[in-house]
C-alpha positions in Angstrom: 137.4 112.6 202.6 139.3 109.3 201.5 137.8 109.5 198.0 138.7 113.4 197.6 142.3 112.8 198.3 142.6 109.9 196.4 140.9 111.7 193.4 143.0 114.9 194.1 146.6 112.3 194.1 145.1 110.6 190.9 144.7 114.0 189.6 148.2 114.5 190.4 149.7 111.4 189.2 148.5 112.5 185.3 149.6 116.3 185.9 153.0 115.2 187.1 153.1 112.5 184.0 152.0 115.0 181.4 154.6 117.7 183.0 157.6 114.7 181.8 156.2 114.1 178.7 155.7 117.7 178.2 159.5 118.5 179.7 161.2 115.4 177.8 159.2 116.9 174.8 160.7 120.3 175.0 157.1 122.1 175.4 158.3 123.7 179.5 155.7 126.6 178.9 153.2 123.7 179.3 155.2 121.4 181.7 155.3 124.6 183.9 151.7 125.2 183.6 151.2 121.9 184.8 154.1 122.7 187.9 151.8 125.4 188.7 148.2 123.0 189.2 150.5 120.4 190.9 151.2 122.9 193.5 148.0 124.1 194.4 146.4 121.0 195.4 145.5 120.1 199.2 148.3 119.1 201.1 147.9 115.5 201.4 148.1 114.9 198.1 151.1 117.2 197.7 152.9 115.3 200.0 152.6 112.1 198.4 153.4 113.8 194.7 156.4 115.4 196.0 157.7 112.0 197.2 157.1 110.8 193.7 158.5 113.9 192.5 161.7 114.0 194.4 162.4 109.5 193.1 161.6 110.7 189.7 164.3 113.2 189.7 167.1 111.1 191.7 166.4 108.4 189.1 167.5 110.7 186.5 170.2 112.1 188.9 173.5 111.1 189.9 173.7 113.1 192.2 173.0 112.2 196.0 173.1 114.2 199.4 175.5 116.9 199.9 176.0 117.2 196.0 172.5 118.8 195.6 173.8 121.9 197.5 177.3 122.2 196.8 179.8 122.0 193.4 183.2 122.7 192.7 185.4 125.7 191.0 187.4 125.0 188.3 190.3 124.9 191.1 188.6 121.9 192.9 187.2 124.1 195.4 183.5 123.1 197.4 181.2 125.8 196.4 178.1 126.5 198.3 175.5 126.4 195.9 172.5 128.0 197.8 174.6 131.2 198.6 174.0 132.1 194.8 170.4 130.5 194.7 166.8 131.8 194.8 164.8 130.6 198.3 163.2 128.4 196.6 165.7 126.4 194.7 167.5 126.2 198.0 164.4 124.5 199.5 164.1 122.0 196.5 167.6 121.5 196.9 167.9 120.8 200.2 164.7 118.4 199.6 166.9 116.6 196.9 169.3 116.2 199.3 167.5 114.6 201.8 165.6 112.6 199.8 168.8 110.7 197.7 170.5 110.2 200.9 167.4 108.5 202.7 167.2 111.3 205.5 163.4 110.7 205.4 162.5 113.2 208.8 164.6 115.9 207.4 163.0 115.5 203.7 159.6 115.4 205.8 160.4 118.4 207.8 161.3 120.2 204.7 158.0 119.6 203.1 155.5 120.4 206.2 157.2 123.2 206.8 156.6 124.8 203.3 152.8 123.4 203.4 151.9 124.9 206.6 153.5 128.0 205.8 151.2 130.1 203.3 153.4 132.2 202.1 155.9 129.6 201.2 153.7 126.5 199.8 153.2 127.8 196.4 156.1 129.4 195.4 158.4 126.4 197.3 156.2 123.5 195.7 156.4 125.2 192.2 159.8 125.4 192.2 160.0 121.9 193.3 157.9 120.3 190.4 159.4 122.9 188.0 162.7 121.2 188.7 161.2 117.9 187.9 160.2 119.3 184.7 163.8 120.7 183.8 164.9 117.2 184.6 162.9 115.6 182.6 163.3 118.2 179.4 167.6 117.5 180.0 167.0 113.8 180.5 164.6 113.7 177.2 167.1 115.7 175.2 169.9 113.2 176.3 167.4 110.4 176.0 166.3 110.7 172.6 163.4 109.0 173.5 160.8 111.1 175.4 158.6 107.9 176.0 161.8 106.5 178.6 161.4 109.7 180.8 157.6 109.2 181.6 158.3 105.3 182.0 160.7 106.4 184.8 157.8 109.2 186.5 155.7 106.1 186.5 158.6 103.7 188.1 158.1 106.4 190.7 154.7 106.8 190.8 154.6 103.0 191.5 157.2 103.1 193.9 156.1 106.0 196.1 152.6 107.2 195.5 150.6 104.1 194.6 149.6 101.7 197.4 148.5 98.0 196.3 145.1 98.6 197.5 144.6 101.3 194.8 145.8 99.4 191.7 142.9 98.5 190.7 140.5 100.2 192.3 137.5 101.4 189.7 
């Protein structure tokens, strides 16, 4: 079971690095596509990708907690963001949240609650890598250089998915 996770993660890792490359590149159709094989893998390994996921995006981000779900009018005023937002944005917002401000339990809750819920994992965990691809198209545009978005997915991949142990395991 070990070396089926571990295969379906590594499997992950290049989807999710070839989704930035393809979103810093311009080419969403096939960033999306990739969004859409991301989220149906098992549940361990979506766990783990969404972590990486959700660093690469706050890398690229400056915004952190509360910002994720609210903005301001032209007037200065808070604005609720998810009262004008589909389900699932809310979810990936809310998971953005929680993530930048280091609320790991509610970040956690967030995700186990879309992956035990069938009717939710798919369309929730699309959304949520579809985000990181319209990230990394915005931050490839401002960028200029495609090449810096993917080094950052693989800062996160590093930082979040990786364990020593599986460096360089054959």
């Amino acid at each position: 079971m070990l070396e089926k996770l571990n295969e379906q993660t590594e499997h992950g890792y290049v989807l999710l690095q070839a989704a930035a490359a393809e979103g810093a590149l311009g080419d969403i159709e096939a960033a999306y596509r990739r969004a859409d094989a991301l989220a149906a893998l098992g549940t361990e390994a979506l766990t783990t990708l969404a972590r990486v996921a959700s660093d690469f995006v706050c890398r690229l981000s400056l915004a952190s907690g509360p910002a994720w779900t609210t903005s301001q009018d032209d007037e200065g005023n808070h604005i609720n963001i998810e009262d004008r937002s589909p389900e699932q944005r809310v979810f990936t917002r809310r998971m953005m949240a929680a993530w930048s401000a280091g609320d790991t339990p509610t970040f956690e809750a967030l995700l186990n609650g879309a992956c035990d819920d069938p009717q939710r994992r798919q369309p929730y965990l699309r959304d949520l890598f579809q985000f990181t691809v319209d990230e990394a198209e915005v931050h490839g545009r401002r960028a200029g250089r495609p090449f810096t978005v993917v080094r950052q997915m693989n800062k996160s991949i590093l930082k979040e998915g990786l364990h020593k142990d599986d460096w360089n395991r054959s």
